[in-house]
C-alpha positions as CSV (number, residue, x, y, z in Angstrom):
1,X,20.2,-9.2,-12.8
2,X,19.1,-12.1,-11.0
3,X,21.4,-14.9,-10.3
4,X,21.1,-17.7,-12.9
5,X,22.8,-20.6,-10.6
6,X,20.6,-23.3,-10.0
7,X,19.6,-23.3,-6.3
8,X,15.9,-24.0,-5.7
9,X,17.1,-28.1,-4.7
10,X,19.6,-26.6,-2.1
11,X,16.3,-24.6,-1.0
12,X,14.0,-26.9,-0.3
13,X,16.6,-28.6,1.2
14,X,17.4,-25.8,4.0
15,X,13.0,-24.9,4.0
16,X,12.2,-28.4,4.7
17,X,13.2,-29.7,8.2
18,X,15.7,-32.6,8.0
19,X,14.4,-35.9,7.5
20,X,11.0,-34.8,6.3
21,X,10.9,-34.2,2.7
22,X,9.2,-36.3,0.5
23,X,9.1,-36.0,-3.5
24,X,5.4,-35.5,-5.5
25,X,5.0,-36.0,-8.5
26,X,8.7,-37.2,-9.6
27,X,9.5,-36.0,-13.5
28,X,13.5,-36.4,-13.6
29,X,12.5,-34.2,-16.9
30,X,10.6,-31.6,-15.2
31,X,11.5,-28.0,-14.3
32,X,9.4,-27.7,-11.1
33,X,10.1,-30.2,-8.1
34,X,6.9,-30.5,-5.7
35,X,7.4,-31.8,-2.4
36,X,5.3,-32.3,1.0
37,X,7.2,-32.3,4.5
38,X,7.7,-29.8,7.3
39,X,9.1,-26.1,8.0
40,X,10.0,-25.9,11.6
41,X,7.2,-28.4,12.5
42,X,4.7,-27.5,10.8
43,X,3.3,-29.2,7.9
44,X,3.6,-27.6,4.4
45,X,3.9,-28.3,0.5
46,X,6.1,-26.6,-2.0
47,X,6.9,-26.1,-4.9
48,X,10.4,-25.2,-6.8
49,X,10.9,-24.2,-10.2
50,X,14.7,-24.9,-11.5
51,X,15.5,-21.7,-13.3
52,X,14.1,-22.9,-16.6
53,X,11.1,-23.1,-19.0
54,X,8.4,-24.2,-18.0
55,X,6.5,-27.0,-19.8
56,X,2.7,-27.5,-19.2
57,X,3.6,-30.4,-17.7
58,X,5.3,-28.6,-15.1
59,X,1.9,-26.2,-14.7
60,X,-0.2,-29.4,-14.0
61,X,2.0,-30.4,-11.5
62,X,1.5,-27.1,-9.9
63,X,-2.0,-27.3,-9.9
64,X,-2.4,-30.8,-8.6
65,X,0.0,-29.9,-5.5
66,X,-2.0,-27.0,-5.0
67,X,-5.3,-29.0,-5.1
68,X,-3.6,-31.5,-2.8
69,X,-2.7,-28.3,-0.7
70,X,-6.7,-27.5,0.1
71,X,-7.8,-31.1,0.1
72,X,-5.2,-31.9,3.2
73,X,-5.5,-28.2,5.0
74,X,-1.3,-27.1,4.6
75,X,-0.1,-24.0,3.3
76,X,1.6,-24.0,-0.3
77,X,5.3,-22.4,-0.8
78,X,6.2,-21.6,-4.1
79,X,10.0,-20.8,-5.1
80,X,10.1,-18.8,-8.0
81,X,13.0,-18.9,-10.7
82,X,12.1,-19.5,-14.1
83,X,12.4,-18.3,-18.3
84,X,9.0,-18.5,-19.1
85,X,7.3,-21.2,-20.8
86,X,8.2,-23.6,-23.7
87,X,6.9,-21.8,-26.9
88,X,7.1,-24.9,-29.0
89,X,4.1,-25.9,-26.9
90,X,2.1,-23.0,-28.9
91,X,-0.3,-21.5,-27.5
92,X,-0.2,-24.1,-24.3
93,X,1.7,-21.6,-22.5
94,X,-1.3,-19.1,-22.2
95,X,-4.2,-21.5,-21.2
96,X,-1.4,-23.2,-18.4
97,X,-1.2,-19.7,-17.0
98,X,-5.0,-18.5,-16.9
99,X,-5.3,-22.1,-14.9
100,X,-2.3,-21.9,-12.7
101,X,-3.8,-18.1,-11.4
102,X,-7.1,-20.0,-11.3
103,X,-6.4,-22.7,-9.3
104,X,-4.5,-20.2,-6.7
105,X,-8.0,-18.4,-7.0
106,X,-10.0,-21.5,-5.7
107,X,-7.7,-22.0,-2.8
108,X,-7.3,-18.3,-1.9
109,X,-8.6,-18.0,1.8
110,X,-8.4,-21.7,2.4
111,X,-4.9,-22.5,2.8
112,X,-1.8,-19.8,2.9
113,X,-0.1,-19.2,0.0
114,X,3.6,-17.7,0.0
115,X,5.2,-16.6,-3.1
116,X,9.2,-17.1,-2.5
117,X,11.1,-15.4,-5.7
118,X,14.4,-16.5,-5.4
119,X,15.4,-15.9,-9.5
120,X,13.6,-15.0,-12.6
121,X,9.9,-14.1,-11.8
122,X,8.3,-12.6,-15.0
123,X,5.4,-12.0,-17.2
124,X,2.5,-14.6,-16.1
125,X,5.0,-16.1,-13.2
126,X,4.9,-12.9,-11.9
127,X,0.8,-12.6,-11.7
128,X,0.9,-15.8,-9.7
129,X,3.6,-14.8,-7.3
130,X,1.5,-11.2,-6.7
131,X,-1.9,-13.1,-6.3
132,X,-0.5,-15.2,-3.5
133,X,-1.0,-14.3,0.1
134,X,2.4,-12.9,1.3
135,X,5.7,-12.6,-1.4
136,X,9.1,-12.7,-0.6
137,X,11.8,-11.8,-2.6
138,X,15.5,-12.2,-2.4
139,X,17.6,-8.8,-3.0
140,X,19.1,-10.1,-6.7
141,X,16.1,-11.5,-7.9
142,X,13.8,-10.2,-10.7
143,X,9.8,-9.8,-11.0
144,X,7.9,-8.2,-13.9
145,X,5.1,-7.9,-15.9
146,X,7.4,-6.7,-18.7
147,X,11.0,-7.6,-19.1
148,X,12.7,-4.5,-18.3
149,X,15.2,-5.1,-21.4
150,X,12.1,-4.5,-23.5
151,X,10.8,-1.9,-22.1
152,X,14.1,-0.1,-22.2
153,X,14.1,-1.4,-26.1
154,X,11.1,0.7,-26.6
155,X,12.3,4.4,-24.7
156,X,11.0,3.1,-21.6
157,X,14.0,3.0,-19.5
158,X,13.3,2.8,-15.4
159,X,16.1,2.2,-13.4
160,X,16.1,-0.5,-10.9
161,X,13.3,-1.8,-13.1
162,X,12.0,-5.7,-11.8
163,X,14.6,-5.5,-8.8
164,X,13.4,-6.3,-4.8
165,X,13.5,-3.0,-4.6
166,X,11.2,-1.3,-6.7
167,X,9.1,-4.7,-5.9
168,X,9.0,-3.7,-2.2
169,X,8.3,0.0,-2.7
170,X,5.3,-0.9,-4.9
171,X,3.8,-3.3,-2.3
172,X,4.0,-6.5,-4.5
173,X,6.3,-8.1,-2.0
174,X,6.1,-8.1,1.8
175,X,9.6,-8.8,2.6
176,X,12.7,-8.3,0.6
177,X,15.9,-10.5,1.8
178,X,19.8,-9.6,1.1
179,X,19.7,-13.7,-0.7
180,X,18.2,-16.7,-1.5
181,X,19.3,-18.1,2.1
182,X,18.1,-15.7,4.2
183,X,14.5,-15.2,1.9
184,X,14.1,-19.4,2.6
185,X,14.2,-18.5,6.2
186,X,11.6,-15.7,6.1
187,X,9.5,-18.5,4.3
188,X,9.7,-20.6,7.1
189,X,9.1,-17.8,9.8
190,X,5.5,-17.2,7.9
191,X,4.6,-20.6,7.7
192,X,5.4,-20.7,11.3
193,X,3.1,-17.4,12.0
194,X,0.1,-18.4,9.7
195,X,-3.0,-21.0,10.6
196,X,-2.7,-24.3,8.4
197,X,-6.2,-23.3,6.8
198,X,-8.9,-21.7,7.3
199,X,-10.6,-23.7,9.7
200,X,-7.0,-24.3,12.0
201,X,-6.4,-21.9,15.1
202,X,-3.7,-19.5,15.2
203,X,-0.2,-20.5,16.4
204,X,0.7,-20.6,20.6
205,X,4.6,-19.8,20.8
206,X,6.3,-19.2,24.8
207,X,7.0,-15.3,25.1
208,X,8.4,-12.5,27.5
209,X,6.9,-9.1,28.3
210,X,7.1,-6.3,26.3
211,X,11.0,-4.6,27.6
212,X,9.7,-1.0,28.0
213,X,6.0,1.0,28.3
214,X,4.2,3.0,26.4
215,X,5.3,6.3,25.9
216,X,3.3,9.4,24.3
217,X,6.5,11.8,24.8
218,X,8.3,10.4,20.9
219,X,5.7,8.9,19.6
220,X,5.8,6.5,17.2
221,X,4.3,4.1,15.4
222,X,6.6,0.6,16.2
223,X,7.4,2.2,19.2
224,X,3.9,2.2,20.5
225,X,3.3,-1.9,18.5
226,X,6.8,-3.0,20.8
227,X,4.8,-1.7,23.8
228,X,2.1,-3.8,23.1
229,X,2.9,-6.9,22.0
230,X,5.4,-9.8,22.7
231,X,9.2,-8.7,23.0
232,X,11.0,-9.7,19.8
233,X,7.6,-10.9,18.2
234,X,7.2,-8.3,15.6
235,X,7.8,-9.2,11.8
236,X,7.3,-6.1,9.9
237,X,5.5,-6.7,6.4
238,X,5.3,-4.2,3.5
239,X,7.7,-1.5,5.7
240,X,8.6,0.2,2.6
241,X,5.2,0.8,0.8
242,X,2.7,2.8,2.7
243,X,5.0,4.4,5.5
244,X,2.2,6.2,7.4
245,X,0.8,2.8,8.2
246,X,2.6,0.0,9.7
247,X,1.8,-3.7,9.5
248,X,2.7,-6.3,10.8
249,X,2.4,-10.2,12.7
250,X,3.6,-10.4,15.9
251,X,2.5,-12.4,19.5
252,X,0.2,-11.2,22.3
253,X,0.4,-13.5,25.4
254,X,1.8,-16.2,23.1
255,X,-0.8,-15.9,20.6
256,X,-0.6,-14.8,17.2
257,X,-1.9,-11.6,16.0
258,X,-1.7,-9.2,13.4
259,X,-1.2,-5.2,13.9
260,X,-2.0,-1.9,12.2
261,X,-0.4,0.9,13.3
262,X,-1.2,3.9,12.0
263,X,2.6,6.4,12.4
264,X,1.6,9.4,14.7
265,X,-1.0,11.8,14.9
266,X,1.1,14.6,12.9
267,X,1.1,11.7,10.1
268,X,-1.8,11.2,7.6
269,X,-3.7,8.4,6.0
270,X,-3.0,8.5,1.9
271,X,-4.8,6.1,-0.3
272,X,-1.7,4.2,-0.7
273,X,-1.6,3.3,3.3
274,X,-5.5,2.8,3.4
275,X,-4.9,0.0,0.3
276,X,-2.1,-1.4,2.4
277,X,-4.0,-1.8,5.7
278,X,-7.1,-3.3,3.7
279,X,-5.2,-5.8,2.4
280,X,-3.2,-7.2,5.4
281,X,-6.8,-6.8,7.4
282,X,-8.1,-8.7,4.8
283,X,-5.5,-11.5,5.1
284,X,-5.9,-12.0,9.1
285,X,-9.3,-12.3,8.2
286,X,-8.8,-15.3,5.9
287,X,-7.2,-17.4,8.6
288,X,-9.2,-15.8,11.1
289,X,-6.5,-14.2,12.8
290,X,-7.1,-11.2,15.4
291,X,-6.4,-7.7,14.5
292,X,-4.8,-5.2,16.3
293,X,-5.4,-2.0,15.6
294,X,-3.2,1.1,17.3
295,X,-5.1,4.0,16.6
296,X,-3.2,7.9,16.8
297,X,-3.6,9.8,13.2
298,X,-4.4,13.1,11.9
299,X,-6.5,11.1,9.7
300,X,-7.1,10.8,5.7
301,X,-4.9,13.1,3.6
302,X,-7.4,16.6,3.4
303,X,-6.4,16.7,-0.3
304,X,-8.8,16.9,-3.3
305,X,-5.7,15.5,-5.4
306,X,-5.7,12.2,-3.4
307,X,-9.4,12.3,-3.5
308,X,-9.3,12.4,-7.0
309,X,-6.6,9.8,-7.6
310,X,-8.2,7.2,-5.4
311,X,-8.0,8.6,-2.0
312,X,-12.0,8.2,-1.3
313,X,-12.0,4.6,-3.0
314,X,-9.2,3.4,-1.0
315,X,-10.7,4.7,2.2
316,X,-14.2,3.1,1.4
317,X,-12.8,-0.4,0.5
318,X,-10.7,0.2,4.2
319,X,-13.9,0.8,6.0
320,X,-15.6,-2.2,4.1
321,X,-12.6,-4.5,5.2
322,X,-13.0,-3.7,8.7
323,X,-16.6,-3.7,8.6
324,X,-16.9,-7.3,7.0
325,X,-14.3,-8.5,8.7
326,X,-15.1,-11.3,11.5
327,X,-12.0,-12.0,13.2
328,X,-11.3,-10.6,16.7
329,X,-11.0,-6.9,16.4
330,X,-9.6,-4.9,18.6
331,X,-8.7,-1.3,18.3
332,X,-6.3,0.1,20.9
333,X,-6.7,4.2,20.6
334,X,-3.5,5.9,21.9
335,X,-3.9,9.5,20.2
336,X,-6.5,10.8,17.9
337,X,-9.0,9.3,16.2
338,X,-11.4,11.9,14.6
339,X,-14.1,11.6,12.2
340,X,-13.5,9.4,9.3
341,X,-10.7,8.0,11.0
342,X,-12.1,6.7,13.9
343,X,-15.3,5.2,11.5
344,X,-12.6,3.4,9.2
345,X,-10.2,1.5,11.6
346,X,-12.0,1.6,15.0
347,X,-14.8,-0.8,13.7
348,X,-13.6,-3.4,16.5
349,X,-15.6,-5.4,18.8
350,X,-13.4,-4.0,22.1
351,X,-11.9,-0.5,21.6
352,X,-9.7,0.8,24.4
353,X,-8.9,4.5,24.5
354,X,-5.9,5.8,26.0
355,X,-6.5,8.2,29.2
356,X,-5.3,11.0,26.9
357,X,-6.9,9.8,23.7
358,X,-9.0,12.0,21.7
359,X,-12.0,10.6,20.0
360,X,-14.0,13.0,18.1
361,X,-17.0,13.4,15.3
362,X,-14.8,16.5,14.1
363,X,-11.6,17.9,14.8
364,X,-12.1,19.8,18.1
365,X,-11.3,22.9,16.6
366,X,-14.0,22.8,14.0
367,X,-16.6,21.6,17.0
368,X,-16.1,24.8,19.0
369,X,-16.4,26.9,16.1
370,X,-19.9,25.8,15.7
371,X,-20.8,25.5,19.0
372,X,-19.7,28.8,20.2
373,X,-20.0,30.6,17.4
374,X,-21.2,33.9,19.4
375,X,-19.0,33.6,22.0
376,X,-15.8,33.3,19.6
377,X,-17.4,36.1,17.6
378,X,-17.7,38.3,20.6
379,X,-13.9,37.5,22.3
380,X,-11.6,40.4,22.3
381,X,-9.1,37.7,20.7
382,X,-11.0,35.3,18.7
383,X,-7.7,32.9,18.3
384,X,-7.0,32.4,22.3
385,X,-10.6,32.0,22.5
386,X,-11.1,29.7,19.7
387,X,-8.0,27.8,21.5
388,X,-9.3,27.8,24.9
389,X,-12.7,26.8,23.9
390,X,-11.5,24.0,21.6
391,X,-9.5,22.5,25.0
392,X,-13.0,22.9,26.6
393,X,-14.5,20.7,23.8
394,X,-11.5,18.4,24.0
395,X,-11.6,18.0,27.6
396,X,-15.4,17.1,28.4
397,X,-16.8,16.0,24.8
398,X,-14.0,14.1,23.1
399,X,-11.8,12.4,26.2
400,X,-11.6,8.8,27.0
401,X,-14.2,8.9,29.6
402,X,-16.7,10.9,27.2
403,X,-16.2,8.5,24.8
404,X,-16.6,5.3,26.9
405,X,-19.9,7.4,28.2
406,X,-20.7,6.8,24.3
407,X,-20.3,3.3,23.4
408,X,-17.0,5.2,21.1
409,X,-15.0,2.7,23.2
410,X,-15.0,0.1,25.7
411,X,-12.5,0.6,28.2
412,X,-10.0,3.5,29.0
413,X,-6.3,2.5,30.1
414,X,-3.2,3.9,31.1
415,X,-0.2,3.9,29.4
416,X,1.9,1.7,31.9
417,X,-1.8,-0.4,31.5
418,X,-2.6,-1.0,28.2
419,X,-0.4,-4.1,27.4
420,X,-2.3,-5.5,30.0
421,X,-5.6,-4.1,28.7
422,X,-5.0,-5.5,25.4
423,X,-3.9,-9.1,27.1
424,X,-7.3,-9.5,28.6
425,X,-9.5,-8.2,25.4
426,X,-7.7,-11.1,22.9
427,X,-8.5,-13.3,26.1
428,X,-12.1,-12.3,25.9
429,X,-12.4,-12.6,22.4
430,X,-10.8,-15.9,21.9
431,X,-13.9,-17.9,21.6
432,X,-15.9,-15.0,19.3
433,X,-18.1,-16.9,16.6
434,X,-19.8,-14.8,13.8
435,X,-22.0,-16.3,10.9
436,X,-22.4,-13.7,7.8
437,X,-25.5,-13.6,5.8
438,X,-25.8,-16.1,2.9
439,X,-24.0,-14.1,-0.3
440,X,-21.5,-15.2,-2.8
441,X,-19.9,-12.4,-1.9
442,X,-19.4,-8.7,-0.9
443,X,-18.7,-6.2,-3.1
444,X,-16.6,-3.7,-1.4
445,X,-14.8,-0.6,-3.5
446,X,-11.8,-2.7,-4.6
């Protein structure tokens, strides 16, 4: 159960740097305290429920911070801790809640918005901590759509029901903390990583080279992202949901990015990692962040079942993301990237393959067997055949050079080169400008 002391003053007090606060909207009677000030320099509004009920005068003073929020071009941080709403209000409750999601609606993509639970998150709270841009979630905090009491009232009994946990696993939250404290500082750390608004450039910080190469030999996926990037830059988001994909912020050259990594070539792409990559694509986007792609998969799951439960959907609305996407995008391929694959994340306006990459239409394999189909048939051992002439296909048709030969990438690299590769492309695309064709929107598979 979540902790019912009454801490959201003491956390704006350790979010906001000293000295900077200052109170909106002052209601001694109110359960939500709104102030403006700033998190590690930066500028920023937020908002702090007290761990009670919530009055619809507390909802409108939500809103009008929010409003304030995209009028003035600062993110919004929201601590979370309260009981619901006032029920005496009748039916108040329900129309301050379809506005409070609203209004996060309107500002969606305009200005960051960080959900903080830090208590009691339930019920229509909850929808507008999930619908903001990144949650955090303190390890003894609570978040549901249905109070897990009763749901266990009515035989439906799950344990760890509306903990971090289960939160995390389910990819509501992006980071979980061990308390209150320590989720406050994570706050502060994405404010810190994220533009202003839309219409701000992303954040410069001072930064040291990467402490070690890339290496193919154990392969894996923050291995390969630690390569690449700033040393001690990475923030990891959504590590327990979607393991097959990592994402995550992190600095190149001193300049925020953000980075999927897909885990290993031996490693496959499930719908659940294709949703999680669209979304954190999606969010770089917003604040026009550039995207890092690392590239070395054995691509989507070859399973009818994950077709069937969402597998093609989730690859579709991955592809869309990528394709609409007008950020700097560069994809960075250090294994394989066949078929499917290679057409859903290596949409990038630089690609740079790996000396040893494979980048293929089909799996090489499958090429030689229709290709060669006489010459396997005629082989005194169709396997070692099949095998040699597979390496053949690999070798000249899908290598780095063939591919570069291809437009299928830009640049090759080497591994002790591809930090260095990957310096000079978000260099080159520092300045890119893209105008999209007049729409209200798209309408990707979501």
């Amino acid at each position: 159960m979540a902790s019912k002391k009454n801490v959201k003053l003491d956390a704006l007090k350790a979010f906001f740097d000293e000295g900077t606060f200052c109170e909106l909207y002052a209601d001694k009677s109110g359960n939500v305290t709104a102030g403006f000030g700033s998190a590690e320099g930066n500028p920023v509004y937020a908002l702090a429920q007290k761990g009670e009920a919530l009055k619809s005068s507390d909802i409108a003073k939500m809103i009008r911070v929010m409003e304030l929020a995209a009028k003035t071009g600062n993110p919004v941080v929201t601590f979370y801790d309260a009981t619901g709403s006032v029920l005496k209000e009748e039916l108040t409750a329900l129309t301050d809640a379809a506005r409070l999601v609203e209004a996060g609606a309107k500002i969606s993509g305009v200005v960051p918005q960080i959900a903080v639970v830090l208590g009691t998150c339930g019920a229509t709270q909850a929808l507008a901590a999930a619908g903001a841009d990144l949650a955090v979630m303190a390890a003894d905090a609570e978040l549901f759509l249905t109070a897990p009491f009763t749901a266990a009232a009515a035989g439906d009994k799950t344990e760890k029901a509306g903990s971090a946990e289960l939160a995390a696993k389910d990819g509501v939250v992006a980071l979980v903390a061990k308390d209150g404290a320590e989720a406050v500082a994570k706050a502060k750390q994405l404010v810190g990583l994220l533009p202003g608004n839309n219409l701000a450039g992303p954040a410069v910080f001072s930064f040291a080279e990467p402490g070690a190469a890339l290496s193919m030999a154990k392969y894996n996926a923050l291995a390969a992202v630690e390569a690449i990037v700033d040393a001690g830059s990475a923030v990891e988001l959504y590590a327990e949901f979607g393991k097959n994909i990592r994402t995550l912020f992190a600095t190149v050259a001193g300049s925020v990015v953000g980075v999927v990594a897909t885990e290993g070539e031996k490693t496959s792409i499930c719908s659940v990692c294709a949703g999680k990559a669209a979304r954190f694509v999606r969010l770089c986007d917003a604040f026009s962040v550039p995207v890092i792609t690392v590239v070395n998969t054995d691509g989507f799951v070859k399973s009818t079942a994950d077709d069937i439960a969402g597998g093609i959907r989730a690859a579709a609305r991955l592809a869309a993301t990528y394709a609409d996407a007008t950020t700097a995008k560069i994809c960075v391929v250090t294994g394989r990237a066949v078929g499917a694959a290679y057409t859903a994340l290596c949409n990038a306006d630089l690609t740079i393959a790996l000396d040893t990459a494979v980048i293929a239409p089909v799996e090489p394999t499958a090429a030689a067997t229709i290709l060669w189909q006489s010459e396997i048939a005629a082989a005194a051992s169709i396997p070692a055949e099949t095998a040699a002439l597979a390496a053949k296909y690999e070798k000249e048709f899908a290598c780095a050079d063939a591919a570069v030969r291809c437009g299928a990438a830009d640049m090759t690299a080497t591994a002790d080169a591809v930090r260095s590769a990957v310096v000079g492309a978000v260099d080159i695309l520092a300045t890119k400008r893209v105008q999209r064709l007049p729409k209200k929107h798209g309408n990707m598979s979501l």
